[in-house]
C-alpha positions as a printed NumPy array, in Angstrom:
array([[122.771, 125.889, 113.249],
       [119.407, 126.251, 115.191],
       [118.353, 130.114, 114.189],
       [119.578, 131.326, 111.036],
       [119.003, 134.66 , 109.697],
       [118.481, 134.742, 105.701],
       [119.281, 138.172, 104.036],
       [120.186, 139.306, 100.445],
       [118.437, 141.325,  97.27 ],
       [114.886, 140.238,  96.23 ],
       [115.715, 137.457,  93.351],
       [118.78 , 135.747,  95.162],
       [117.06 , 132.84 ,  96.191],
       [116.591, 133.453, 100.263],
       [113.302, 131.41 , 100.053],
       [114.716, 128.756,  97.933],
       [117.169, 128.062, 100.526],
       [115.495, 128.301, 103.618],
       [113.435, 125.353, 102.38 ],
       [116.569, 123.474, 101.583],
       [117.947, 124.358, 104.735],
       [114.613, 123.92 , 106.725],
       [114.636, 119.847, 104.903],
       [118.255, 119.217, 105.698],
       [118.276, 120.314, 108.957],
       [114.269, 119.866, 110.18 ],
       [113.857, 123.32 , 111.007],
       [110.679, 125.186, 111.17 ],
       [110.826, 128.349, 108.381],
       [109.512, 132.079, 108.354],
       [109.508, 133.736, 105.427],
       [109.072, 137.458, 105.898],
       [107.647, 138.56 , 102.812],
       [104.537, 136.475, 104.247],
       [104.402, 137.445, 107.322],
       [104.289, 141.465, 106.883],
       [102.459, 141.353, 103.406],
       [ 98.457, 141.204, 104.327],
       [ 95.701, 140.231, 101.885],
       [ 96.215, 142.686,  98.705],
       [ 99.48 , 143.617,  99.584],
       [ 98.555, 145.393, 102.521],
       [101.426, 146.368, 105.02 ],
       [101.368, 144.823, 108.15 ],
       [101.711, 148.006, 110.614],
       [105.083, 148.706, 112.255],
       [104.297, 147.648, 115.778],
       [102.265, 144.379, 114.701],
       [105.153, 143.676, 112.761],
       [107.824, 143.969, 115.145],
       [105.022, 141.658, 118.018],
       [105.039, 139.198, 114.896],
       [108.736, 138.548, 114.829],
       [109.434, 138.506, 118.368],
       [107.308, 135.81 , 118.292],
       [109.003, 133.937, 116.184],
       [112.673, 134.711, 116.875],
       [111.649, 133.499, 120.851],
       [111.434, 129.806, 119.803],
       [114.291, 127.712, 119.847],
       [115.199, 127.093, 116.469],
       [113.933, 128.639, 112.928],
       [115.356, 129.589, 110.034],
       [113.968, 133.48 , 108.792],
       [114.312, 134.501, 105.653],
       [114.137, 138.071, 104.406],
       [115.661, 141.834, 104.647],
       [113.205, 144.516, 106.429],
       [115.931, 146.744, 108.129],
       [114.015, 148.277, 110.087],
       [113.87 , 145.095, 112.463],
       [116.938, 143.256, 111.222],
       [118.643, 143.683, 114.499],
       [116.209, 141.701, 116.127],
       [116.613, 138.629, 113.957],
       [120.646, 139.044, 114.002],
       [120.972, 139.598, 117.618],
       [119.153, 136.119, 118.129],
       [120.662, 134.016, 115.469],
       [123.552, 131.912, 115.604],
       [123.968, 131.511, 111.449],
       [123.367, 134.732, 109.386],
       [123.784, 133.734, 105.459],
       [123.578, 136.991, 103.221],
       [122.816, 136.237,  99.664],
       [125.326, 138.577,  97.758],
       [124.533, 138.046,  94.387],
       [124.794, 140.073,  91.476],
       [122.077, 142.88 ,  90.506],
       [121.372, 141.198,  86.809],
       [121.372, 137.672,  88.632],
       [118.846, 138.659,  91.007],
       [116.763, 140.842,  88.78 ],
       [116.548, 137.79 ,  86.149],
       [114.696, 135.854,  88.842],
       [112.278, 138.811,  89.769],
       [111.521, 138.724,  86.372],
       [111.394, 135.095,  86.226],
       [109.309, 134.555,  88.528],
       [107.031, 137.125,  87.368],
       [106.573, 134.723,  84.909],
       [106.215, 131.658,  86.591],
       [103.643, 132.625,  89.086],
       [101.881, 135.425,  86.816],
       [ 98.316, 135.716,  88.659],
       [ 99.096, 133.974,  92.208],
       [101.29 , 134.029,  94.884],
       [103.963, 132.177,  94.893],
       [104.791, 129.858,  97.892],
       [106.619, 132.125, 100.08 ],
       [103.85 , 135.113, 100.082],
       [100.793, 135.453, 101.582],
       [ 97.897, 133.838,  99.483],
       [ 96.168, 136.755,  98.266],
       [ 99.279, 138.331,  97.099],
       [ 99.863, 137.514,  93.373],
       [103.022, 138.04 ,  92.123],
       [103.435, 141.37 ,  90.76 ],
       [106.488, 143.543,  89.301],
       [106.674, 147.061,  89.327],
       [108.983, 149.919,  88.406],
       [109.716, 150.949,  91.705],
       [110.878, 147.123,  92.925],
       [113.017, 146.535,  89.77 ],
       [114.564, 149.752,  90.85 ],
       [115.131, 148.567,  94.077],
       [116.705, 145.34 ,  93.021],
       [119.104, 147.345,  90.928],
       [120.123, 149.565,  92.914],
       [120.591, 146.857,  96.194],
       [124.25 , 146.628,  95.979],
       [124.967, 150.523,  96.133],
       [121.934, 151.401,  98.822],
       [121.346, 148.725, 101.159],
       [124.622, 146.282, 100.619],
       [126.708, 148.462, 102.291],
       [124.992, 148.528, 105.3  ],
       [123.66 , 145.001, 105.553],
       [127.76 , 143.977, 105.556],
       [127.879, 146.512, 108.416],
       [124.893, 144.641, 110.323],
       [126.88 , 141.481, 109.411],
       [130.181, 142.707, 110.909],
       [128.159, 144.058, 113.801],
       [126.703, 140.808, 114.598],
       [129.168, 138.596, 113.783],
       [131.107, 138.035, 116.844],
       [129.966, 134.601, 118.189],
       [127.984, 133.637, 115.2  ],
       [128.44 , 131.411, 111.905],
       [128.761, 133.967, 108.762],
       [128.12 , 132.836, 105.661],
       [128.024, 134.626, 102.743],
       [127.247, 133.301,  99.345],
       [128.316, 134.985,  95.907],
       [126.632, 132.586,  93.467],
       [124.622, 129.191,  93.187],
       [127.794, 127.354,  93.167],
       [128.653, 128.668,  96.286],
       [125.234, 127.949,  97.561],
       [125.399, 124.282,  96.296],
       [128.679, 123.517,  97.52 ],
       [127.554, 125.182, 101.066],
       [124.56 , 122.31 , 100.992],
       [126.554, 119.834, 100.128],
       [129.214, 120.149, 102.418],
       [126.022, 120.64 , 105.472],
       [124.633, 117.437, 104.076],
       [128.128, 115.606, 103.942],
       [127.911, 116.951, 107.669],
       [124.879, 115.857, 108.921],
       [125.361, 112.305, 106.927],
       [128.023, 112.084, 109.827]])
C-alpha cells in the first residue's frame, strides 16, 4: 500500500481515513476537496486541475482522497489500493449535516482555509441521490481498475475499524 485512491459520497468519512491511513502507514495525504476548491469556493479551472494532480499522483507514495470523475482515471490508473467508501445515503448525509455543525463559520481541516463549511440544497441533493447517479459508475471504475490492485470496499465504520485494525495488526509484524 504506497498510492491509495480514496472514493465514496461526501459524509462517508474519506478524509477521516486518509489521516488514519496516512499515521499508520507514514504516507504523505491529498485531499481533493483542497486542492480544487480556491479561496471562496472558487473552482480551480479544468486544466490547472488536472496539472495539479499529475503532480501529485507522480510521487512515489500518497494516499488521495476524494471523487471528481472527471479525473478519476488518473488517480486509479496509478494506485495500487483503491478503498470506495459505500456507505449509506442517511449515514453520509448525517455527517454533512454534522459537520455543518461542527465547523459552522470555518473550514474544516481537509478544505482550503478560506472555505467555511457550508451546506446547500443542491449538495444535500447530491449526497442523496449518490448511490443511484454516481455509485453505479464508480463500481464500474473500480472493476475497470481493479486488475492488479488491492480493492477495498467498506460498507460501514465497523468495516472501516476492523480494516485498521487488521493493517495495524499487520504492520505491528
Amino acid at each position: 500500500m504506497k498510492r491509495i485512491a480514496i472514493i465514496g459520497s461526501s459524509g462517508a468519512g474519506k478524509s477521516t481515513l486518509s489521516r488514519q491511513l496516512s499515521s499508520l502507514l507514514a504516507l504523505p495525504i491529498t485531499h481533493l476537496d483542497k486542492l480544487y476548491w480556491q479561496p471562496n469556493w472558487q473552482q480551480t479551472p479544468t486544466t490547472e486541475w488536472k496539472v495539479l494532480q499529475q503532480q501529485y499522483i507522480q510521487q512515489d507514495a500518497w494516499i488521495i482522497d476524494g471523487n471528481y470523475r472527471n479525473t478519476m482515471d488518473m488517480r486509479l490508473n496509478l494506485a495500487d489500493t483503491i478503498i470506495f467508501m459505500d456507505f449509506s445515503r442517511l449515514r453520509c448525509l448525517y455527517h454533512v449535516l454534522k459537520r455543518r455543525v461542527q465547523y459552522a463559520g470555518r473550514a474544516r481541516p481537509d478544505m482550503n482555509e478560506q472555505c467555511p463549511e457550508r451546506v446547500n440544497w443542491e449538495f444535500i441533493q447530491w449526497v442523496w441521490n449518490f448511490p443511484r447517479d454516481v455509485r453505479p459508475g464508480t463500481l464500474q471504475k473500480i472493476q475497470q481498475y481493479s486488475a492488479g490492485r488491492e480493492v477495498i470496499i467498506l460498507r460501514n465504520p465497523r468495516q472501516v475499524k476492523r480494516f485498521l485494525k487488521k493493517l495495524h495488526s499487520t504492520m505491528a509484524n
